[in-house]
C-alpha positions as CSV (number, residue, x, y, z in Angstrom):
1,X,116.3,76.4,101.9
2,X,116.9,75.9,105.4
3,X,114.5,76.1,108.7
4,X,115.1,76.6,112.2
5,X,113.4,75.1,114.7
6,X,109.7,76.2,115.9
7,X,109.2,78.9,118.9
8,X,106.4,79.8,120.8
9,X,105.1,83.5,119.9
10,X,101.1,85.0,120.8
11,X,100.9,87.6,118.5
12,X,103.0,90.2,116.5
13,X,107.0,89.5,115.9
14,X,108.8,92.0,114.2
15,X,112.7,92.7,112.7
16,X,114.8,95.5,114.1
17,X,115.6,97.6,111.0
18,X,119.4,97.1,111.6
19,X,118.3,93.7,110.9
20,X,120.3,92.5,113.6
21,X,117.4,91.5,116.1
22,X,114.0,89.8,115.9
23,X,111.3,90.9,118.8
24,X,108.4,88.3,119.0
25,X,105.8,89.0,122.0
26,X,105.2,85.9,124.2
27,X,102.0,86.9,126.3
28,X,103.1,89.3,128.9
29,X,106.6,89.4,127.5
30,X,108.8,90.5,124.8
31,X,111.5,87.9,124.3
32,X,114.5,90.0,121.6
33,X,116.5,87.2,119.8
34,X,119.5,87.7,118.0
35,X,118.3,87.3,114.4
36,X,121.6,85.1,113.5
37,X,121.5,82.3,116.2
38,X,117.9,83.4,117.8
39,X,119.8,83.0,120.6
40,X,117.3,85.4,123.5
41,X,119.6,88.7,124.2
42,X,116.9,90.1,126.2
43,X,113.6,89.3,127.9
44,X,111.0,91.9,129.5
45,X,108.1,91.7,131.5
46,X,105.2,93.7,130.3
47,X,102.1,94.6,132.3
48,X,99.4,92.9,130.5
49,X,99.8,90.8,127.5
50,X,100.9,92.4,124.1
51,X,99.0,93.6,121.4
52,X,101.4,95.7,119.2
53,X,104.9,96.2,119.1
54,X,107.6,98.4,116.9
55,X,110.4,99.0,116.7
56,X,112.9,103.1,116.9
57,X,114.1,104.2,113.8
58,X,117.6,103.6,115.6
59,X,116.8,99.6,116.7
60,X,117.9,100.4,120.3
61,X,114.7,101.1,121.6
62,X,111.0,99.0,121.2
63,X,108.0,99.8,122.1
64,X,104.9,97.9,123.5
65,X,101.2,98.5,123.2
66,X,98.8,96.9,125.4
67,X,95.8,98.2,124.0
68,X,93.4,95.7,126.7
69,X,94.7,98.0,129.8
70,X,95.4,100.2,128.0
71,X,99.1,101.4,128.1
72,X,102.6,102.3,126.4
73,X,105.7,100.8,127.5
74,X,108.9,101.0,126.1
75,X,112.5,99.3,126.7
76,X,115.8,100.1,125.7
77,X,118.1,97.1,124.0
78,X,121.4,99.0,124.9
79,X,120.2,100.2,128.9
80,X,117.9,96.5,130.0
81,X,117.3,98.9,133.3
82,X,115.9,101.8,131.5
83,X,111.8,101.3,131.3
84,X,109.2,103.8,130.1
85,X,105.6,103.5,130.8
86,X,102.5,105.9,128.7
87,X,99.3,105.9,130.4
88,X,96.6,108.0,129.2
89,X,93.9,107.2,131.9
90,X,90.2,107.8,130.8
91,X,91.2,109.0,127.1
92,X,92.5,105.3,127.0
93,X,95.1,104.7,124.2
94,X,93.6,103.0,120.6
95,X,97.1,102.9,118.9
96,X,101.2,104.0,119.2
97,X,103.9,104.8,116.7
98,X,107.5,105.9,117.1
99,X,108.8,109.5,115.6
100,X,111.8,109.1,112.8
101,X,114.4,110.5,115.7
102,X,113.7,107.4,117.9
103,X,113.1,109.9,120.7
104,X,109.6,110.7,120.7
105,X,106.2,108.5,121.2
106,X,102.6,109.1,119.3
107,X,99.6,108.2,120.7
108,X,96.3,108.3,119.6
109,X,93.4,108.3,122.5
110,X,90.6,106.3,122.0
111,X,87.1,107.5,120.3
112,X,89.9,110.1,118.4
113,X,89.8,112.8,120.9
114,X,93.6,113.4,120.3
115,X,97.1,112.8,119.6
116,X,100.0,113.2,122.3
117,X,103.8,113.7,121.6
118,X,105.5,112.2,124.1
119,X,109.4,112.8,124.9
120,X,111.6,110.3,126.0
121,X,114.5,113.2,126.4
122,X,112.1,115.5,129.5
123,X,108.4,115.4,130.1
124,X,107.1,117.6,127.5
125,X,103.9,116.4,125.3
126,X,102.5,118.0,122.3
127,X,98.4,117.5,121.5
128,X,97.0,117.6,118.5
129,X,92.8,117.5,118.9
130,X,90.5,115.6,116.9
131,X,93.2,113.2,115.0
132,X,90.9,111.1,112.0
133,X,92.1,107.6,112.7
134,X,93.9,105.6,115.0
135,X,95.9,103.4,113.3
136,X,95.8,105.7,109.9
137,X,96.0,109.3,108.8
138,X,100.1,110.2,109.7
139,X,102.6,110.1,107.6
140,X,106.4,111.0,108.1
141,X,108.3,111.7,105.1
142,X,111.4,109.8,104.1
143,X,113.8,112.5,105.9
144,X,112.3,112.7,109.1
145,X,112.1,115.8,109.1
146,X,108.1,116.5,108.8
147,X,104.8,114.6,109.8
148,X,101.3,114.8,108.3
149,X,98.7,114.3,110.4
150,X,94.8,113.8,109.5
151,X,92.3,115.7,111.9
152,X,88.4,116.0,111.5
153,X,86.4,119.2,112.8
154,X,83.3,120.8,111.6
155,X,82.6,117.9,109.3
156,X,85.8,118.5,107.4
157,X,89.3,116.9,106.9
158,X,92.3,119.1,107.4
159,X,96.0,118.3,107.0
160,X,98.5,119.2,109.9
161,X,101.7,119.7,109.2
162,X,104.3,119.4,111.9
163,X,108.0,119.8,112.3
164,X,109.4,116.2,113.9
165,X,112.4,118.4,115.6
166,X,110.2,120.9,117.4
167,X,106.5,119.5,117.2
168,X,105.0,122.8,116.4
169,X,102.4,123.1,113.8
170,X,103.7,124.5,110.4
171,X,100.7,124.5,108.2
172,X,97.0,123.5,108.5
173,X,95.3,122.7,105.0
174,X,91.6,121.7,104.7
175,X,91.1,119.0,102.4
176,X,88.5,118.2,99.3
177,X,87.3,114.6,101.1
178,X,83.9,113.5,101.4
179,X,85.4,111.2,104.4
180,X,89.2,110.6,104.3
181,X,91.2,107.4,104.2
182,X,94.2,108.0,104.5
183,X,97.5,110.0,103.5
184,X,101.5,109.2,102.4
185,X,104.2,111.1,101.7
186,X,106.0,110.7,98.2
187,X,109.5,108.9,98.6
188,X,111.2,112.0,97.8
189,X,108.8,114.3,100.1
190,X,107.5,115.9,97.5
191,X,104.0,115.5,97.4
192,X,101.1,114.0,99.9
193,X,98.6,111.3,98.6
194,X,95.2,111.4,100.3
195,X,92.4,109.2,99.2
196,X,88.7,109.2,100.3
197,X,86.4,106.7,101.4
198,X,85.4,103.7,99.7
199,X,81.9,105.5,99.1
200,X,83.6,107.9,97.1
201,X,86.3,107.4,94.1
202,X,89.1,110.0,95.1
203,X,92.9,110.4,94.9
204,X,94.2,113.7,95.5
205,X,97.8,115.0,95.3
206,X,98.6,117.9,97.5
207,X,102.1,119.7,97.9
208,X,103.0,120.0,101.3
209,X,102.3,123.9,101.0
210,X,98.7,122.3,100.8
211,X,98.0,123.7,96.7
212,X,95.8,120.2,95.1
213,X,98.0,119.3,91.9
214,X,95.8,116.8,90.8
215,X,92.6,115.4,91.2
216,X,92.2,112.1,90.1
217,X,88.3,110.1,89.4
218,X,88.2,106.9,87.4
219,X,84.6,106.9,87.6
220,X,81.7,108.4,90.3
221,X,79.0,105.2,90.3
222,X,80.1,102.3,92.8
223,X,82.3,101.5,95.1
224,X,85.9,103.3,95.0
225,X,89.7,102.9,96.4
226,X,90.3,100.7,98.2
227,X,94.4,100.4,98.4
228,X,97.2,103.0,97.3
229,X,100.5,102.3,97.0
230,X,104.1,104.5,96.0
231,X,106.5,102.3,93.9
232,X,110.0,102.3,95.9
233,X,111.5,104.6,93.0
234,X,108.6,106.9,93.5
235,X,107.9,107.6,89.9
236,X,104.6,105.3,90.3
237,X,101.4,105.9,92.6
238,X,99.0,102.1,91.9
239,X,95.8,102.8,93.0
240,X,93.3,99.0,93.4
241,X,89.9,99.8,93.0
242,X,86.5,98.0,94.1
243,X,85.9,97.8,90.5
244,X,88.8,95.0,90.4
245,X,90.9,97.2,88.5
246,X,94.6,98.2,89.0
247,X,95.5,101.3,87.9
248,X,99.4,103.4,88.1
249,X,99.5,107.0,87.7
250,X,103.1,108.4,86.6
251,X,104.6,111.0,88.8
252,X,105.8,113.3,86.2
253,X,102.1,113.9,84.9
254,X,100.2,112.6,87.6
255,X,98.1,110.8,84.3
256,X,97.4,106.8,84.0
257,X,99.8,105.1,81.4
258,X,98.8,101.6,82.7
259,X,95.1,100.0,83.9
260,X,95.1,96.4,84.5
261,X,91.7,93.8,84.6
262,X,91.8,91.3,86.9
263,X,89.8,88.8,84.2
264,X,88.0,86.2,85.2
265,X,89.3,83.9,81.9
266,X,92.6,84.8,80.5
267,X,93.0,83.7,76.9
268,X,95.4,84.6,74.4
269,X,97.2,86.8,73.3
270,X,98.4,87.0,77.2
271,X,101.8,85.7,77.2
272,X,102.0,85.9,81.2
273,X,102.9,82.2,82.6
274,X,100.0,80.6,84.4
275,X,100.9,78.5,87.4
276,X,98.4,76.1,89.2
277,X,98.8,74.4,92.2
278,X,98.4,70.9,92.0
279,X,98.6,67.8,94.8
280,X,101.9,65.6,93.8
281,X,101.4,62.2,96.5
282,X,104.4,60.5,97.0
283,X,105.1,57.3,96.0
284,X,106.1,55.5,98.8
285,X,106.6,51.3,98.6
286,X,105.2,50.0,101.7
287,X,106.6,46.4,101.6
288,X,110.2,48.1,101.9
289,X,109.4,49.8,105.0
290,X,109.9,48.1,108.4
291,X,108.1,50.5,111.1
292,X,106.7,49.5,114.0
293,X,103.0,49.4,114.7
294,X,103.2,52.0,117.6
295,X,105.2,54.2,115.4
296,X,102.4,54.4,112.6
297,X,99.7,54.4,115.3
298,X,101.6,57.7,117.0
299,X,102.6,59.3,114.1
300,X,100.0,58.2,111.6
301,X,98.9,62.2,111.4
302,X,102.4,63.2,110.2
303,X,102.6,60.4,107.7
304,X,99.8,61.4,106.1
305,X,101.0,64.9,105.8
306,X,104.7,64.2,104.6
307,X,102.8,62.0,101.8
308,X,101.1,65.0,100.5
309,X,103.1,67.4,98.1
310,X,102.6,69.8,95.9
311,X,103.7,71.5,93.1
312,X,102.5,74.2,90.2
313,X,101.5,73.1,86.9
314,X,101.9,75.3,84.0
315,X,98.6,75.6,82.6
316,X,97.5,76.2,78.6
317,X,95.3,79.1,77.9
318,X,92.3,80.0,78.0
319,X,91.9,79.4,81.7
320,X,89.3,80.1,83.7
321,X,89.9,81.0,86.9
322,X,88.2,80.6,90.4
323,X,85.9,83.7,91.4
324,X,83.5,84.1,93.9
325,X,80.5,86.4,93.3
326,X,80.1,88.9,96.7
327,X,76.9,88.7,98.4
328,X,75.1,92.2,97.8
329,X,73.3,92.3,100.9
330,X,76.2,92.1,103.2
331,X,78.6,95.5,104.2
332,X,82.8,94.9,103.2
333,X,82.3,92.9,100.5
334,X,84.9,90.6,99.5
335,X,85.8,91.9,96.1
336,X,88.4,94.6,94.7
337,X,92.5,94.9,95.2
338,X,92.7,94.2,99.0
339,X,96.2,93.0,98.3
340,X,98.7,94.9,96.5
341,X,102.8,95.4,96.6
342,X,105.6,96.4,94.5
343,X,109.2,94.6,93.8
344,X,112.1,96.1,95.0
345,X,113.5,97.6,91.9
346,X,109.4,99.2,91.3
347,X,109.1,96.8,88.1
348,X,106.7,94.5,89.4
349,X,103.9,94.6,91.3
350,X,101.8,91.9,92.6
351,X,97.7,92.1,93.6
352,X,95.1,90.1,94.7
353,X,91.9,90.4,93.7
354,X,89.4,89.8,96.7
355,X,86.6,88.3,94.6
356,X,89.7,85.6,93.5
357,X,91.5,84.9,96.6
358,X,93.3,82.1,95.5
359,X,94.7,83.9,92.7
360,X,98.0,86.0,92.3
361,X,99.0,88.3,89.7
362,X,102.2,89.3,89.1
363,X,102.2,92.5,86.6
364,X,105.6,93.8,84.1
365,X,105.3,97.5,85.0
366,X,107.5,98.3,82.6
367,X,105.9,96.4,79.6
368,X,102.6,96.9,80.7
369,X,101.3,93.1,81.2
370,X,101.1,90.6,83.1
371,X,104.2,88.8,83.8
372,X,102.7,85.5,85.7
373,X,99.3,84.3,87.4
374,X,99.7,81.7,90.7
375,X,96.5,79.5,91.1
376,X,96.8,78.5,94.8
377,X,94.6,75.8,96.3
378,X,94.1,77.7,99.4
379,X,93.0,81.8,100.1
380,X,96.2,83.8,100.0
381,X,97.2,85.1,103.5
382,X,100.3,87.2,102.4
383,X,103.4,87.8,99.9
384,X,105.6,89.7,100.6
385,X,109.1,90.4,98.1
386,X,112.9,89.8,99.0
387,X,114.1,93.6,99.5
388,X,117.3,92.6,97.5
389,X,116.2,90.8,94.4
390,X,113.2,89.7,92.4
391,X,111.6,87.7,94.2
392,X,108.5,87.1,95.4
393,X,107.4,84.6,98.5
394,X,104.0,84.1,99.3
395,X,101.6,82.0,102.1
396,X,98.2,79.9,101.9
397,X,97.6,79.0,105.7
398,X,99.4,75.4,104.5
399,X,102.8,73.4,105.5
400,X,103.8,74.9,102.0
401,X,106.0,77.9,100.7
402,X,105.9,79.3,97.4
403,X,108.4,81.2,95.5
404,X,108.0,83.6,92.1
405,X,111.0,84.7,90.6
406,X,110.8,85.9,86.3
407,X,112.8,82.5,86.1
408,X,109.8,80.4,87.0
409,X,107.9,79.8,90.5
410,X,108.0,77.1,92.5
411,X,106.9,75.2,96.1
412,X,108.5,74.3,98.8
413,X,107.9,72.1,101.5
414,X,108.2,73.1,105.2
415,X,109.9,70.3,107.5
416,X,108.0,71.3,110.5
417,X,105.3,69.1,111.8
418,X,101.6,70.7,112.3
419,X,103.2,73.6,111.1
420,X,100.9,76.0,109.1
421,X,102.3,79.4,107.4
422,X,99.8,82.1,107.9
423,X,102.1,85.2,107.4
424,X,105.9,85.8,106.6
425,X,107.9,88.7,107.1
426,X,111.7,89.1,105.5
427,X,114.3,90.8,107.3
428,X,115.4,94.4,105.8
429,X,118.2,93.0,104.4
430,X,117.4,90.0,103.2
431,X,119.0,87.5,105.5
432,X,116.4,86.0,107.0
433,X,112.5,85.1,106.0
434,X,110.2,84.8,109.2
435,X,107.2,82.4,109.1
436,X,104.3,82.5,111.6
437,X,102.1,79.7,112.3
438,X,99.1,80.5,114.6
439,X,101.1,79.7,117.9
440,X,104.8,79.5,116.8
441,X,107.3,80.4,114.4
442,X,110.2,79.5,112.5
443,X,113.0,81.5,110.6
444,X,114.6,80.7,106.9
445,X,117.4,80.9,105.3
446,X,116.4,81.6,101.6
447,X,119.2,80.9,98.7
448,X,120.6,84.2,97.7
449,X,120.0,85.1,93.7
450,X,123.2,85.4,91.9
451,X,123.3,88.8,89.5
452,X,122.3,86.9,86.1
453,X,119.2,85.5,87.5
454,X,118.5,88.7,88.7
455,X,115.8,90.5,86.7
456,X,116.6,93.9,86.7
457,X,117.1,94.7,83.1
458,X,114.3,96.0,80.9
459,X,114.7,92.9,78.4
């Protein structure tokens, strides 16, 4: 695996989805490398320093939130002169999204009091009062041809349904939510999850004509959802629970074929492959080394980090894994499936249990069990999968990298000095792996799979 050098970046960095660019926010600006030889192709100056950014459907247009002002603005990739600035005034702005056409520009005011449609083609807006969330609650399906959007009046949740091409309303739908969460199309635009609060256990599947086809409840005492989650193929809906329980409902009968425990001791019969995290010091002979005094003195700090490796350890069952007990006195506790994502062939999906943040599970959809378990040393900041093969990358806040693949799963060491993953992103094609420290980043060049280590068979 190789590594690029390290570059300054203050906050979110994202891929273009023609995978050609890579935008990373540098206080008041937005520096656009090209994602090949993050070379800069273009630099802009915002007005205030960058909170959000995304990217058009198209890649030739990015957007810019500076939520501390707060204001919109938008540049064009192809047109450097072209600028485009949102200000809402007292309504204020809380959060911004791009429409599937590229062309359009939704913001949501703060305190909820609306949505606006901006145009970027003339200077029409569209509102739609009383959206439920900022950051939540709209959904576009896969053809870009609709958008569901989540409003609240008269203590009661109601689904808007809009046409992306002329922003008029085509359906309003009220909604059997104690509190609503949020909503997402089906890949195939088919059908609209909505789930309720955490206070209440809810997933409900409504056609976009707004009939409920199914209700689902796994239980009415505790805490509920907490994460929900279409498998790429979209003949899967996973639902994580508070009750550290993963459960995957099957499109065709909208019934569970598949509940999985997130155990605090695995024991046999499991047949999933338990790896540990384990400190591996090198072995260095001292007499053989001729360095200066001044260089041990200055670099003494790095030394002691390039002694320290690491590498998993495949432990013998039963195992008991490391859990720890939320405190019941304290609001958002730290427990249920507060991590969860599929493969990208929908056969595997990997969670995290919050009450075991260390801990990893990677689950065989298709045989209905787990298929490994990573023991980290560390809490688990993020995994993400390659979007071209099985395989699974994952980050600790630690110089390290570690890889799952149904082969085996393994570490890797970055050569970056002070250099601490905390998230990672891949490209959309696979090209490129981005790695965020708390001040800088780095890009990789990850080994592609060839076809027979691929695991896309149902052996």
């Amino acid at each position: 695996m190789e590594f690029t050098e390290t570059y300054k970046q203050s906050g979110p960095c994202a891929f273009s989805p023609n995978a050609q660019f890579l935008a990373v926010a540098v206080d008041y600006r937005l520096v656009v490398r090209d994602v090949l030889s993050l070379k800069v192709v273009q630099l802009f100056s915002c007005l205030d320093k960058i909170s959000y950014i995304e990217w058009a459907q198209d890649s030739e247009y990015i957007l810019c939130g500076l939520f501390k002002r707060p204001m919109i603005q938008a540049w064009s990739l192809t047109q450097p002169e072209w600028t485009c600035k949102i200000d809402e005034g007292p309504a204020g702005i809380a959060y911004a999204r791009w429409s599937p056409d590229s062309r359009h520009i939704l913001t949501t005011s703060d305190f909820q009091l609306r949505l606006t449609v901006w145009s970027l083609l003339n200077t029409a807006c569209v509102h739609v009062q009383w959206p439920k969330h900022a950051s939540k609650g709209i959904s576009f399906t896969k053809d870009g041809k609709f958008a569901a959007i989540c409003t609240r009046r008269d203590c009661k949740d109601y689904i808007n349904l809009l046409s992306c091409y002329t922003w008029e309303i085509m359906g309003v739908f009220a909604v059997d939510t104690l509190d609503l969460a949020d909503i997402e199309w089906s890949p195939d635009d088919s059908a609209i999850v909505i789930w309720d609060s955490p206070l209440e256990y809810k997933v409900l599947i409504y056609s976009p004509d707004g009939r409920c086809l199914f209700k689902y409840l796994a239980y009415e005492s505790g805490l509920g959802v907490k994460s929900v989650s279409w498998s790429p193929c979209g003949q899967f809906l996973a639902v994580g629970s508070y009750d550290q329980m993963l459960r995957v409902l099957n499109q065709l009968t909208w019934k569970v074929f598949a509940e999985f425990m997130h155990l605090n001791t695995v024991r046999a019969p499991c047949c999933a492959a338990t790896f540990k995290e384990v400190d591996e010091p090198l072995q260095l002979d001292m007499s053989e080394l001729c360095l200066s005094d001044d260089f041990i003195h200055g670099n003494s700090e790095i030394l002691s980090e390039g002694h320290i490796q690491v590498r998993y350890d495949v432990m013998e069952l039963p195992i008991t894994l490391p859990f720890q007990k939320p405190p019941a006195d304290k609001p958002n506790p730290k427990q249920g499936i507060g991590l969860m994502a599929w493969s990208h062939d929908s056969r595997f999906i990997c969670t995290r249990n919050d009450s075991m943040p260390t801990v990893l599970w990677i689950w065989d959809v298709h045989h209905l069990e787990p298929a490994a378990i990573l023991v980290q040393k560390d809490p688990i900041r993020a995994a993400a999968w390659d979007p071209t093969c099985t395989r699974l990358l994952l980050c600790t806040g630690s110089p390290h990298l570690y890889i799952w693949t149904p082969l085996g799963a393994y570490c890797v060491n970055v050569p970056l000095p002070q250099f601490m993953i905390t998230d990672l992103k891949w490209n959309s094609d696979g090209s490129c792996l981005l790695l965020k420290d708390k001040e800088s980043f780095c890009c990789a060049a990850v080994p592609l799979l060839s076809e027979s280590t691929d695991y896309s068979s149902d052996d």
